[in-house]
C-alpha positions, 0 to 999 in steps of 0.5 A: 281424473278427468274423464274425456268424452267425443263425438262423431258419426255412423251408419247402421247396415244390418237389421241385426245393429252392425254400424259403420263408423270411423277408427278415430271416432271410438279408438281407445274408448272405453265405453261407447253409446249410440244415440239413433235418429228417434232418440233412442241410445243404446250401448254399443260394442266394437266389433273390429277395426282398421287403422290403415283406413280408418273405419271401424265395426261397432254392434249394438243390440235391440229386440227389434230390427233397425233400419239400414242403409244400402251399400252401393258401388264407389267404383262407377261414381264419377267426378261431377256427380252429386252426393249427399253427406249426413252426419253431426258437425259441431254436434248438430245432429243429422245434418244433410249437405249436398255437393259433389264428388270433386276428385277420385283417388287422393293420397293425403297422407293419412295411410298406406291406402289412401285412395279418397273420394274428396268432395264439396259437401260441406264436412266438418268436425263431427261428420266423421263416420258419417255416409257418402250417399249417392243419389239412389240413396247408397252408401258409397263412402265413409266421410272421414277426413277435412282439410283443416285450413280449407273450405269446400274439401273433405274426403270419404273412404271409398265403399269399395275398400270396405265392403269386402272386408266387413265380414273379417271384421265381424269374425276376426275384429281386423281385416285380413289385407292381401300381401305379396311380400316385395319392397317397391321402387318407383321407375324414373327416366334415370333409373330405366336408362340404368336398366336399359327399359325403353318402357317407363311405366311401372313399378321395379320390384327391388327386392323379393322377400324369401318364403313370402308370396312374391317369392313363392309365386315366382316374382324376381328381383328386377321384374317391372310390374305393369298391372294387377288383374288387368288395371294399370299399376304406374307407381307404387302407391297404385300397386299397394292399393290394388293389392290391399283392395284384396283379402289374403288368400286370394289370387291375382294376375301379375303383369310384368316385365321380364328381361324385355318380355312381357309375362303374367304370373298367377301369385296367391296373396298371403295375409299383410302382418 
């Protein structure tokens, strides 16, 4: 049989051999080196993974410490900012392009998630898995999608979608992804003058799962839910990424609408299945 082989990118964030890569760059791999900066390989084991967002938790083990890389915040980046991309495009190993952040928060279709930084950086096959660095050097996303058929685009997932969720993966080998337990509908014109909502902004809960926790935390079929924790929710990709940024068992501030009174429920989130 043929035995086939690929290639990307990663970052290492501990000085104990944790490195960030993507899922797609070691899925169903079944053995996996990592060759560093000074030519050094070694073997290296992953630690967990997630689809949905395409990352994955790789370990590889020494005798001594390893350099890392500083996390940094991708909430406070703005479009315009310059960044700077490093990875192996085509195999042409630790290549640096420089560009800058072109748009916040796109949805390609990749994922329940999608919330990509897209940038200029010039990102090629090869750079996926590699760092999204800030000018002070920080980490603030992952390089992990291209547009096949353009030039100028690629698209980073956010550090922040990550970060909370890095020692789920070192424990657990998966992300335990907040979950309320609703099916969604997006508010149109139509369907609020069908409700008789003279307020369009929201997302109409159109079924409420029993014993999931919407249900337990009071949620009805029907509720218009406006924003999560304070932060704007206008259609139901907004609302699947606020609650996915976080991990179960945590509680957030629900703001909705409830036969034309603005109320705020405190929900407890369960793990998404």
């Amino acid at each position: 049989f043929r035995v086939k082989t690929g290639q990307g990118s990663g970052f290492l964030i501990s000085q104990d051999g944790y490195l960030l890569t993507n899922h797609h760059v070691v899925a169903d791999a079944d053995k996996v080196t990592v060759r560093l900066a000074d030519e050094r390989e070694f073997q290296g084991t992953v630690v967990g993974t997630d689809s949905r967002i395409d990352i994955a938790l790789v370990k590889i083990d020494a005798d001594t410490d390893f350099p890392y890389v500083a996390n940094g915040t991708s909430e406070t980046m703005k479009v315009g900012d310059w960044v700077v991309a490093i990875g192996n495009p085509f195999g042409l190993s630790h290549t640096v392009t420089a560009g800058i952040i072109s748009a916040k928060g796109r949805v390609i279709g990749a994922g329940p998630y999608d919330d990509f930084i897209q940038t200029d950086a010039s990102i090629n096959p090869g750079n996926s898995g590699g760092p999204l660095f800030n000018l002070n050097g920080e980490v603030i996303g992952i390089n992990t999608a291209i547009n096949a058929s353009g030039q100028g685009i690629g698209f980073a997932v956010p550090m922040d979608m990550i970060s909370p969720f890095l020692d789920d993966l070192k424990r657990e080998g998966e992300i335990a992804r907040g979950w309320l337990g609703v099916s969604l509908q997006n508010l149109d014109k139509d369907l609020a003058a069908g409700l008789k909502l003279t307020d369009h902004n929201g997302v109409l809960l159109s079924e409420v799962h029993i014993d999931q926790p919407a249900d337990k935390a009071g949620l009805r079929p029907g509720d218009l839910i406006q924003s999560i924790d304070g932060t704007t929710v206008d259609e139901s990709s907004d609302l699947i990424r606020l609650i996915g940024r976080h991990r179960a068992g945590e509680r957030i501030k629900v703001g909705l609408l409830r036969n034309g009174k603005s109320i705020v429920v405190d929900a407890k989130l369960g793990k998404r299945p």
